[in-house]
C-alpha positions as CSV (number, residue, x, y, z in Angstrom):
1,X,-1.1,-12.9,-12.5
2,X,-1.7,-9.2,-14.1
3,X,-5.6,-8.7,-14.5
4,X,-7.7,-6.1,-16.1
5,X,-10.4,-4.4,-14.5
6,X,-13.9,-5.0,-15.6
7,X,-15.9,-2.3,-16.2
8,X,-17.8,-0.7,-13.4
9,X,-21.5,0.7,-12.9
10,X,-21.4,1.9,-9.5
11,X,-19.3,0.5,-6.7
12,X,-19.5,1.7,-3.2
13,X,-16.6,1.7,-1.5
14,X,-15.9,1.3,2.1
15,X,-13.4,4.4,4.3
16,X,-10.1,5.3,3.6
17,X,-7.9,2.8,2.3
18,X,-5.0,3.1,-0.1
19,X,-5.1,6.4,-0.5
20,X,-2.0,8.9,0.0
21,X,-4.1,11.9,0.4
22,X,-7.2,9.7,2.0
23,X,-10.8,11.0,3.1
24,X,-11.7,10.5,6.4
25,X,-13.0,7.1,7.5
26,X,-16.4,8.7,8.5
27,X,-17.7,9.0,4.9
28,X,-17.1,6.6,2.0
29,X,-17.1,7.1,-1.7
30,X,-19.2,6.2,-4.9
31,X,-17.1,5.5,-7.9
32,X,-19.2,6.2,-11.2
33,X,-16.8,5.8,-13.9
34,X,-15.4,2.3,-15.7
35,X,-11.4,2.1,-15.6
36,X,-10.1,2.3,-19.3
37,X,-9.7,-1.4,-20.4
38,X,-5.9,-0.6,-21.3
39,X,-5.3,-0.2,-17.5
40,X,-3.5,-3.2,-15.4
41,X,-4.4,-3.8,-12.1
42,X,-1.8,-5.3,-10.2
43,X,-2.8,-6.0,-6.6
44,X,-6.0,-8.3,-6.0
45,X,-8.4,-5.9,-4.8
46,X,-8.0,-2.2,-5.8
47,X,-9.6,0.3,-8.5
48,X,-7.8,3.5,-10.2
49,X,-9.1,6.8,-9.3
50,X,-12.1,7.5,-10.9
51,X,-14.7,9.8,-10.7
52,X,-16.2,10.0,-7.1
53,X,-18.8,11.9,-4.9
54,X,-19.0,11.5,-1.2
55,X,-21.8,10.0,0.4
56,X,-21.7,10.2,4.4
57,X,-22.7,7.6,6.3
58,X,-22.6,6.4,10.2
59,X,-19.2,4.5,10.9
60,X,-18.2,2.7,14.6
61,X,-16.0,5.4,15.8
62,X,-13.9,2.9,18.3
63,X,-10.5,4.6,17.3
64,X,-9.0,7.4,17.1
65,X,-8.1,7.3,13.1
66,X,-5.1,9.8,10.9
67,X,-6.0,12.8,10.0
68,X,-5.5,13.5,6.4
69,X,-4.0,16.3,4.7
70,X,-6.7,17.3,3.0
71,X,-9.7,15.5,4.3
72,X,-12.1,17.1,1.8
73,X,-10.5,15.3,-1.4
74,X,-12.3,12.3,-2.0
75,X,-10.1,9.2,-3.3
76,X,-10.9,5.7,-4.4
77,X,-11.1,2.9,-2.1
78,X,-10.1,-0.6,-3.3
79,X,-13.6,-2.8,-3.4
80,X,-14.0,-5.8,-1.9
81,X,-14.8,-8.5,-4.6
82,X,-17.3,-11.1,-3.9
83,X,-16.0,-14.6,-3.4
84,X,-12.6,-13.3,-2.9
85,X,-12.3,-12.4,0.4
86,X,-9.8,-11.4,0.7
87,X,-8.9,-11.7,-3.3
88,X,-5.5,-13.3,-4.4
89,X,-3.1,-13.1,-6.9
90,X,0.3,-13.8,-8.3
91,X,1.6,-10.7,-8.4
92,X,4.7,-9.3,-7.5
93,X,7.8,-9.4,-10.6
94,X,10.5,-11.6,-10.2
95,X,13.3,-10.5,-8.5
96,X,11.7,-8.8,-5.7
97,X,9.5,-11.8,-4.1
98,X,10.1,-12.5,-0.5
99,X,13.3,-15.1,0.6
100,X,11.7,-18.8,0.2
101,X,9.7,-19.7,4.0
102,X,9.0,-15.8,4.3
103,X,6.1,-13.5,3.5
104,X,6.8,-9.9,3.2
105,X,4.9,-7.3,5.4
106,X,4.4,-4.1,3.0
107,X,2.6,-0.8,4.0
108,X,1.4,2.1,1.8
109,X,0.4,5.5,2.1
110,X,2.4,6.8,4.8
111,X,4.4,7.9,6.8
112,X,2.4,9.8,9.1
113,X,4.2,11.0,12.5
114,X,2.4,9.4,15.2
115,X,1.2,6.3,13.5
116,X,4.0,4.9,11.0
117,X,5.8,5.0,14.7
118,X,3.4,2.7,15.8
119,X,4.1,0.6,14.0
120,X,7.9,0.7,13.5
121,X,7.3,0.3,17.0
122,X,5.7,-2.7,17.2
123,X,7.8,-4.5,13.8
124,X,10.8,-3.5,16.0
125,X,9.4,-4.9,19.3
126,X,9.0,-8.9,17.3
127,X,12.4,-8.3,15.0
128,X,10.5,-7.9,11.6
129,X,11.5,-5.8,9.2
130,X,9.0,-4.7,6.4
131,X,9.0,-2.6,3.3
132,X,7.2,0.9,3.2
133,X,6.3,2.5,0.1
134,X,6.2,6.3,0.3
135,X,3.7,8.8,-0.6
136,X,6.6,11.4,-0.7
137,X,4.3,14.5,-0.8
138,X,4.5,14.1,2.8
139,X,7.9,14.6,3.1
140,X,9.7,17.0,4.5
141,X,7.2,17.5,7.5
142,X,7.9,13.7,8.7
143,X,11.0,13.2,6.7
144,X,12.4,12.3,9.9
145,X,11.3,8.6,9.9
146,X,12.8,7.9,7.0
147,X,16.0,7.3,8.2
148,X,14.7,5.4,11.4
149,X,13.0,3.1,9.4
150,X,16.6,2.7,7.0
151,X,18.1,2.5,10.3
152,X,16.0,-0.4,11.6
153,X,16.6,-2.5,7.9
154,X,13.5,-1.6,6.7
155,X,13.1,-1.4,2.7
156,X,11.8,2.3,1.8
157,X,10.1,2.4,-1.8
158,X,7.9,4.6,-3.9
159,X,4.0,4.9,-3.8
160,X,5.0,7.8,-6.5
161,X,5.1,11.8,-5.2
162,X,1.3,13.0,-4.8
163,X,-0.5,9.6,-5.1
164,X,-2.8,10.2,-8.2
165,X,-3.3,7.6,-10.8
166,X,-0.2,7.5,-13.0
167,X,-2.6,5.9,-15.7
168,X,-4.5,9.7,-16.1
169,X,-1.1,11.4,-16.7
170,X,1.1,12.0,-19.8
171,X,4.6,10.6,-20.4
172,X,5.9,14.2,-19.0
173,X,3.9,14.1,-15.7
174,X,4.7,10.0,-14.8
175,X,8.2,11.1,-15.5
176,X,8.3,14.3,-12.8
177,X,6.8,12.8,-11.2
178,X,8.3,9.2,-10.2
179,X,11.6,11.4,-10.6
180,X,10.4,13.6,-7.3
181,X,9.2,10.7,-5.6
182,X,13.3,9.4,-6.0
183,X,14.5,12.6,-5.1
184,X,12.8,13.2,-2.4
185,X,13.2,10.0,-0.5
186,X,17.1,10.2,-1.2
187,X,17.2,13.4,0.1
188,X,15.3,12.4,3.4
189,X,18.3,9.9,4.1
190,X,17.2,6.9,2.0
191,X,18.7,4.9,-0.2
192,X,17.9,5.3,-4.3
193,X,14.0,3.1,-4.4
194,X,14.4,0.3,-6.7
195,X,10.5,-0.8,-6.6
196,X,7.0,1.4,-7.2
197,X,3.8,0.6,-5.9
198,X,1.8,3.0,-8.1
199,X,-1.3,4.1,-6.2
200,X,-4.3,2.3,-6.5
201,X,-2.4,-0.9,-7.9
202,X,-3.0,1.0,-11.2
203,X,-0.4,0.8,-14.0
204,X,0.1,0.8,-17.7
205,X,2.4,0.1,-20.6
206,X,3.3,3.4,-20.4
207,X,3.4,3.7,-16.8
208,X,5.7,0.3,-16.7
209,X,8.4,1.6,-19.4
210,X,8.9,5.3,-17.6
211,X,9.6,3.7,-14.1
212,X,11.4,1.3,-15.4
213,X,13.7,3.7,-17.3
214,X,13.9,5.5,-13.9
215,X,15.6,2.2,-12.6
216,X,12.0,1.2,-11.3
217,X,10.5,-2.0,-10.8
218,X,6.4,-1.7,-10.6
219,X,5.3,-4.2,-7.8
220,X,1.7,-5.1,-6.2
221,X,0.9,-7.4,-3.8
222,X,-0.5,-10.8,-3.5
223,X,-2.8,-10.4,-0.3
224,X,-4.6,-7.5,0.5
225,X,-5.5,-8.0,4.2
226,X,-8.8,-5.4,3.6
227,X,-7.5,-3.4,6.8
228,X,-9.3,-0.5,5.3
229,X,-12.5,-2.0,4.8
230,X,-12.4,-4.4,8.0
231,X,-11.7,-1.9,10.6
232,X,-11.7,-4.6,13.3
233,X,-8.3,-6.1,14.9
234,X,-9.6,-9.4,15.0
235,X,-11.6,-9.5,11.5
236,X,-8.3,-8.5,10.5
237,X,-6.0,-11.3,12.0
238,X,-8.7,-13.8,11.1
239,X,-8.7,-12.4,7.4
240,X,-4.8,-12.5,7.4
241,X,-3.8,-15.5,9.3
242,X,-6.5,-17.7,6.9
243,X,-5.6,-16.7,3.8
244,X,-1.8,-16.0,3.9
245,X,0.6,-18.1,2.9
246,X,4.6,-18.6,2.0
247,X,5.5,-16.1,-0.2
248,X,2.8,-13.1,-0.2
249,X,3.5,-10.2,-0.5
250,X,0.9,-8.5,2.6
251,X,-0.5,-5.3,1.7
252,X,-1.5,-3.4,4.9
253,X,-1.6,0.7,5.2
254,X,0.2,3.2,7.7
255,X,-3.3,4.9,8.5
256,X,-4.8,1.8,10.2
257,X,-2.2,1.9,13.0
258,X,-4.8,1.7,15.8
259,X,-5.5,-1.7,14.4
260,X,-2.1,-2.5,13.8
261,X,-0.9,-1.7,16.7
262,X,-3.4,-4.9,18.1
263,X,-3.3,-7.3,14.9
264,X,0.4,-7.1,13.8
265,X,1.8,-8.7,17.0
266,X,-0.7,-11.4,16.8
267,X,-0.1,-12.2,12.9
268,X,3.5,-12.3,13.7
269,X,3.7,-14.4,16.0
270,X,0.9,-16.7,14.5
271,X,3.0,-17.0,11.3
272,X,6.3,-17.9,13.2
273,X,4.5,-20.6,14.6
274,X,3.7,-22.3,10.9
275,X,7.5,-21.4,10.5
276,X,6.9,-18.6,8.1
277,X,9.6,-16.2,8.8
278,X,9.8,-12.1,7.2
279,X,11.8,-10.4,4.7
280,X,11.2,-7.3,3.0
281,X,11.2,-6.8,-0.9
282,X,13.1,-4.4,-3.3
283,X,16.4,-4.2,-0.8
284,X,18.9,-1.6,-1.6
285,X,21.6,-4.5,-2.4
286,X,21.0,-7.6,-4.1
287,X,20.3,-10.7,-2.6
288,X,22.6,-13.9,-3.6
């Protein structure tokens, strides 16, 4: 179910997480402003962008983690929520849940060249396919994987052009630019999107109605595996394999391959043995 956020004194947030533009994992951020009560929250665990100063602090460095594109522009980081770890929810509009017996694997924020592979990689070593929603600000520099992962049967969606909250912008800007996002993906080889993961899992009345009219469905998730905050592969398998069931919709991010690359083939493989199988959401053709 659709939630609002409560407001906010100061959460501290944990690394880069689902964040297009991210910060680097080796400093984390302090969000000091409330959300506007008018603003929907669709995934579990995330906050809109708000207003944010960095604060560095000592992380493990035990990977080698994405660089960004702009590593000095602080984003927000989804906060973890006490008592919900990791929070749940009934989220994702009919019409684009995962085939009955499946879970759908979804990552955000990429692609980045060396570590979206990865992970194609490794979804293409089990057989899964997934859907990825695009931060299309990165295209044309990696525009190249976009038609690999078409080519494997992977969904490719929108996570909008520049991934800044939609819920901050006026009917003019949502419109350029979801409309960008669109172009741009068809363009790199893909076919039209059908779904938008707006960034941060923020949306709006207003947000809903212009993607929409754009031929848009807005979509969250309904289990947030916290890759971002976790940083571990077997916190992360542990988190994922307890609370998941038939029917979520995963939320994972390109930017954590390194744990990925470790946690995916043993999620896979320990949801095939509950007989859960994988299908992605928000397919190019509809689904009898």
């Amino acid at each position: 179910m659709r939630r609002t956020v409560l407001p906010v004194l100061v959460v501290v947030l944990t690394n880069a997480c689902s964040s297009g533009l991210g910060i680097e994992p080796t400093s984390r951020s302090v969000v000091t402003a409330a959300p506007s009560p008018s603003i929907t929250i669709l995934g579990p665990t995330a906050a809109p962008r708000l207003g944010l100063t960095e604060e560095p602090v000592a992380v493990p460095n035990t990977i080698a983690l994405p660089a960004t594109s702009d590593p000095t522009t602080p984003t927000a980081t989804p906060p973890k929520e006490e008592g919900t770890f990791p929070a749940r929810a009934t989220v994702i509009p009919r019409g684009t849940e995962p085939e009955p017996g499946t879970v759908t694997l979804t990552f955000d924020d990429g692609p980045f060249d060396e570590w979206t592979e990865i992970i194609l990689e490794v979804l293409a070593a089990h057989g899964v396919t997934a859907t990825f929603f695009i931060s299309t600000y990165r295209l044309p520099q990696v525009a190249h994987l976009i038609p690999e992962m078409v080519a494997a049967g992977h969904s490719v969606q929108s996570h909008s052009d520049h991934h800044d909250d939609l819920t901050e912008m006026s009917e003019e800007k949502i419109r350029t630019e979801l409309s960008t996002s669109i172009d741009k993906l068809v363009e790199a080889g893909a076919p039209r999107p059908t779904c938008l993961r707006p960034p941060y899992g923020a949306t709006s009345d207003l947000v809903n109605r212009v993607a929409g009219e754009l031929g848009l469905e807005v979509v969250g998730w309904s289990l947030n595996t916290l890759d971002y905050s976790l940083q571990d592969a077997d916190r992360v398998i542990d988190t994922t394999l307890t609370h998941i069931h038939q029917g979520d919709t995963v939320l994972m991010h390109d930017q954590w391959a390194p744990i990925w690359e470790t946690a995916l083939p043993v999620v896979i493989a320990g949801l095939r043995d509950r007989g859960i199988g994988f299908t992605p959401i928000c397919v190019a053709e509809p689904r009898d």
